[in-house]
Each structure stands twice: as structure tokens, then as C-alpha cells.
N, C-alpha and C positions, 0 to 999 in steps of 0.2 A: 545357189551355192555349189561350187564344181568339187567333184568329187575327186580325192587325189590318188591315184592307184599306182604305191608301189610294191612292185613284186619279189617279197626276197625273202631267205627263210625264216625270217621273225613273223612276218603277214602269215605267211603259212601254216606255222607251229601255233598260232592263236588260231586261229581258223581250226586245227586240229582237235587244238582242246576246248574250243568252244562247243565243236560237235560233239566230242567222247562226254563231255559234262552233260547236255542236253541229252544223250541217249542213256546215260546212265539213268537220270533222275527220270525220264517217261518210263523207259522200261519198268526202274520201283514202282513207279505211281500205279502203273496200268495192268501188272498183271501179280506182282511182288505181296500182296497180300501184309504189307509190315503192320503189323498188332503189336509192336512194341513200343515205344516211346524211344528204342536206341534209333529208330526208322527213321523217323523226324528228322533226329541230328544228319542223319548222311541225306538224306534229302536235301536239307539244310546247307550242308558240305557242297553238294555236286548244281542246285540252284545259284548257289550264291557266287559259286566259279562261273556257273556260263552268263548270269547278269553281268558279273564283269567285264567278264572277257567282250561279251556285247559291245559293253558303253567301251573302252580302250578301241576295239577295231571301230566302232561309230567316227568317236571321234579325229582317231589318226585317219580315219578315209575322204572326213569333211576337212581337217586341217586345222580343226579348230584347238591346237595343244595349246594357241598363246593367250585363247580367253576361258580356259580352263582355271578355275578357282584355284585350284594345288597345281603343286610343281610338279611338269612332266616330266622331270628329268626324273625324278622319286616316284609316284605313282605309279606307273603300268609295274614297274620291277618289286617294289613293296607289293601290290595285289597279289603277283605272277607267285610269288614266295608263298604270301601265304594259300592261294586256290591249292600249290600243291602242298602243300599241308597238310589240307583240309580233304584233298581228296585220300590223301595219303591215308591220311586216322578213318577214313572212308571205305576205301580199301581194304582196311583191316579188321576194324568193326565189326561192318556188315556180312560179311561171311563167318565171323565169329556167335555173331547172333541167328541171323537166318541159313545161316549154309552147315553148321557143324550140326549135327544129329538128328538135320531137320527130315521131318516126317508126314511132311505135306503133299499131295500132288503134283506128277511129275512135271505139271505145267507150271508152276508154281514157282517151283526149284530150278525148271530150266531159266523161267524170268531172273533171278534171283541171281544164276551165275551170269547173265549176259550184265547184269548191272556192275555187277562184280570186276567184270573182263573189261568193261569202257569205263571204269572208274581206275584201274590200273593203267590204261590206257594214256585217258586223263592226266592221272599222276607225271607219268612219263612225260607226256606233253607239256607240261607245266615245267617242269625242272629241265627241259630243252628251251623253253621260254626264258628260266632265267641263267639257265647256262650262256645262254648268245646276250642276254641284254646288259649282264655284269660289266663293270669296269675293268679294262685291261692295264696291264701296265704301263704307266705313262699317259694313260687316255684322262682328259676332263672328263668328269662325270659328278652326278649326282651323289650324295654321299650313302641314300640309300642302296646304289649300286657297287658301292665300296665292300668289300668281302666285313666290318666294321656294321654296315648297314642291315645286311644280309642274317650277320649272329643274331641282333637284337630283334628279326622279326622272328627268327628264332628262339631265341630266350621268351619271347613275350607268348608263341603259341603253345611251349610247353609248361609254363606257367598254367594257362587257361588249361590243360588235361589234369594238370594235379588239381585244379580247381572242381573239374568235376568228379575227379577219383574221392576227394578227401569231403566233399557236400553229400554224398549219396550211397550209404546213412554218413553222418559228421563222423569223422575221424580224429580229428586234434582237438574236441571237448576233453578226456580224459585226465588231462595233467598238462599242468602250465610249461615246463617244456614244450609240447605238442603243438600249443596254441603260438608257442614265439615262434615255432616254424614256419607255422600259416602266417604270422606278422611278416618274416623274413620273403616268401611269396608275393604277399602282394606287395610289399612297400617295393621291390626289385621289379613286378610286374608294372606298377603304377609308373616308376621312371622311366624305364624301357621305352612305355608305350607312351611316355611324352616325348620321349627322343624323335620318336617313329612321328607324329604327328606335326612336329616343330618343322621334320625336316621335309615333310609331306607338303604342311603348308609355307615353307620356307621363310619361317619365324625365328632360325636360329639368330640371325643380327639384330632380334628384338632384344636378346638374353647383354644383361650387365658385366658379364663376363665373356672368356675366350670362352666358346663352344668346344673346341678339341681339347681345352684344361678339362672341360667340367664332364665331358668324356671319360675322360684318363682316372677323374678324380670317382666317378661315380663306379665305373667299373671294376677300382680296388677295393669300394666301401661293400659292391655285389658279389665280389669274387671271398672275402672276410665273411660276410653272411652266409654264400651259400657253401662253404664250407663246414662252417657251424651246422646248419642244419643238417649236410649229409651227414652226418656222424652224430648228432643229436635222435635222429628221426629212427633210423633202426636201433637205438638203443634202448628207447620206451616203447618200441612197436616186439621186438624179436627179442630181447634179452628178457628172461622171466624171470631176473631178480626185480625188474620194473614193471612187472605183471604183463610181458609179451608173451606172443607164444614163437617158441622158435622151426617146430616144424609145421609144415602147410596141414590143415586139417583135412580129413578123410572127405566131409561131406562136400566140400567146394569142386571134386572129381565130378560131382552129380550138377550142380550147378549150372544153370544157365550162365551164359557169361564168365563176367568175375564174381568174386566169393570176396566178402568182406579180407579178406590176408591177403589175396592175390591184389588186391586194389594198394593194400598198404604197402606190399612188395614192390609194386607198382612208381609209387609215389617215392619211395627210397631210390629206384632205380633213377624215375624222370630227374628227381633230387639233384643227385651224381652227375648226370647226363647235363641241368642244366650251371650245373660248376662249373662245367669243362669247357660249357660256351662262352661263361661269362669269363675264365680263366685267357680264352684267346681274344675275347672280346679286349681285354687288360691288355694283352700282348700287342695289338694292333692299334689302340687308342694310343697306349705309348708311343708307340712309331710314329705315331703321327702326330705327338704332340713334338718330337724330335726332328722332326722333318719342319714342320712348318715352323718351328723356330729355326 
């Protein structure tokens, strides 16, 4: 099987971050001492980027994209999105947990920042990856490389943060408000990520419908929802005529981490942040249901 080597700066920029991912997650392992369970997650984060990254240069070096079970036009750039993601929330995390007030051994902490420094590295490397591999204007491309394709891995990974903000302790048991929030989450999470897998496995011409309608149509019914919820969610969480509390408590300053408010402040923010996705997401779905009529 001949190997195929070309040299350009996609090859390169994957090779970058396949290294900074690998050095991040040995450094954790081997000197990082994580005793927390937030450890795992970025471990988690910074393995699961350089597995990939692996199998994508593997395969594009063998040649082997056209007996590749999913669509290459979609996969390396869906991955590439979410590895920085993933290192991103990695990034940030882990010096949140292990690096603020930490009071370990200097050898320790040194480990701790170098994880830190090639996990930003990483990042960086990652969103150089999908900066070059996007669709330009006028170019054919895959539709996960469409700035369309790009939101919704978007909306889908910041669904899964509110997922862990709002499970650890439960946050929307309180009042049936709270829970239609979490209803609002996953049913927006659940489509999204059928979007992303349809288009992965290039099963949209399976769908009994135009694909770019049901786009158009889905992301009004996401953008309605998660409107609802931004404005539902800090009303029963911060307003104390609905038993919130509106200022941050004293004790969560002493906290490891987040402090059960900080998570729900948290969750309102991501809330916000994922309306606005799903808002342009609506903007460009329409374009395109325009265009291709």
C-alpha cells in the first residue's frame, strides 16, 4: 500500500496538533498528579484529539478516503471542530482545577502548566485546522464544512457543557419550568447531532424530504425554543420571587471550582450563547433554502 505524501499546510497543522495533544495528555498522566475526576475529562479531551487526529493523517497518507465508511468531505472538519472544543473546555478547566491555589509541589505544578501551555497550543492548532479546511466561497464542499455545518457542531458541544453543569448535583428538578428547559436542551441537542451524523454518514438523500427545508424548518423550531429557555432559566434560578437567589454567595469565593450558582450562572450564560448559534444557524439555513431554490 504506497503511501501518499502531500506537503501542505493542512498536513502540517494536523501533525502540530496531533503533537501538542499527545504532549499535553503524557505530561497529565506522568507527573500531573489529577486526584480529581475533573482530570479524566481533559485527559479525556486531549486523548481523544490525538486518537483522531492519528486515524485522519493514517488514513489521508494511505489514500484510503474512498473506502472510508463516512464521508471525507465531512469528517476530518466535523472532528477538527470539535478536538478544538474539546481542548478548548480543556484549556480552561484544568488550570481552573489544578493550577488556581494549587499547593502542591513545585514539580507538580510545573507538570501542570506545561499541560496547560500544549493544550492551548493544541487549541490553536485545531482552529488553524478548521480555518483552512472550511468551505470558501463558491467552493463545493461538504456541508459540514459550510459555516451551517460548523454552528451545529457547535450548538451540539455546548449543549453537552450545560449537560454537565445542570447533572452535578441536578439543577432543573426544582420546578417544572426548569425541567422544560432541560426538555428544550436535549430535544435541540438530539436533532443537531442527527444533522451532524446524517451528514457524516451521507444519509441526507435517505430523508423523504428536501434536507435544506428541513434545516430551515428545524432551526426556527431551535431558535423559538431556545429563546424560551434564555429567559425562562434565570427567572427561576436568580429572581427570589421564584425562590432564586440573585446575588453569588459568599461561600462559592472558597470553592474549589464552580459553586452550585456559578454552574447555574453558568448554564444561563451557555443558554444565551447557544440561541445566538442557533439564531445564525436560522440565518444561513434560510440562505440556503433560497439559493438552492
Amino acid at each position: 500500500m504506497a503511501v501518499v505524501l502531500h506537503s501542505n499546510p493542512l498536513l502540517w497543522t494536523r501533525l502540530a496538533a496531533l503533537v501538542f495533544a499527545c504532549v499535553a495528555f503524557s505530561v497529565a498522566v506522568h507527573g500531573g498528579r489529577l486526584n480529581h475526576g475533573t482530570g479524566d475529562w481533559c485527559i479525556f479531551c486531549w486523548a481523544f484529539s490525538f486518537a483522531g487526529s492519528v486515524l485522519v493523517v493514517l488514513v489521508e497518507l494511505f489514500g484510503l478516503q474512498a473506502r472510508s465508511p463516512v464521508s471525507w468531505k465531512n469528517f476530518p472538519i466535523t472532528f477538527a471542530c470539535y478536538a478544538a472544543l474539546l481542548c478548548l473546555s480543556a484549556s480552561v478547566i484544568f488550570p481552573l482545577y489544578f493550577l488556581k491555589g494549587s499547593v502542591g509541589p513545585n514539580e507538580t505544578r510545573d507538570f501542570r502548566i506545561v499541560s496547560t501551555v500544549f493544550s492551548c497550543l493544541a487549541t490553536i492548532a485545531y482552529i488553524s485546522e478548521v480555518s483552512i479546511s472550511k468551505a470558501r466561497p463558491g467552493e463545493v464542499a461538504g456541508y459540514m464544512a459550510t459555516a451551517p455545518g460548523l454552528l451545529k457542531v457547535c450548538e451540539t458541544f455546548v449543549a453537552c457543557v450545560i449537560f454537565v453543569f445542570v447533572s452535578d448535583p441536578v439543577l432543573y428538578d426544582r420546578h417544572d419550568a426548569l425541567k422544560y428547559c432541560m426538555s428544550v436542551y436535549c430535544i435541540c441537542f438530539i436533532l443537531s447531532a442527527a444533522v451532524i451524523l446524517l451528514c457524516v454518514g451521507e444519509c441526507t438523500g435517505c430523508l423523504p424530504f428536501p434536507f435544506a427545508r428541513f434545516l430551515s424548518a428545524y432551526a426556527l423550531l431551535a431558535v423559538v425554543l431556545y429563546l424560551s429557555a434564555t429567559i425562562i432559566w434565570p427567572i427561576f434560578n436568580f429572581d427570589p420571587k421564584h425562590g432564586g437567589t440573585k446575588s453569588r454567595p459568599s461561600g462559592c469565593s472558597h470553592a474549589m471550582g464552580l459553586c452550585v450558582w456559578d454552574k447555574l450562572m453558568a448554564v444561563a450564560v451557555l443558554t444565551a450563547v447557544n440561541f445566538v448559534l442557533y439564531l445564525a444557524d436560522l440565518i444561513y439555513s434560510t440562505r440556503l433554502v433560497f439559493v438552492s431554490a
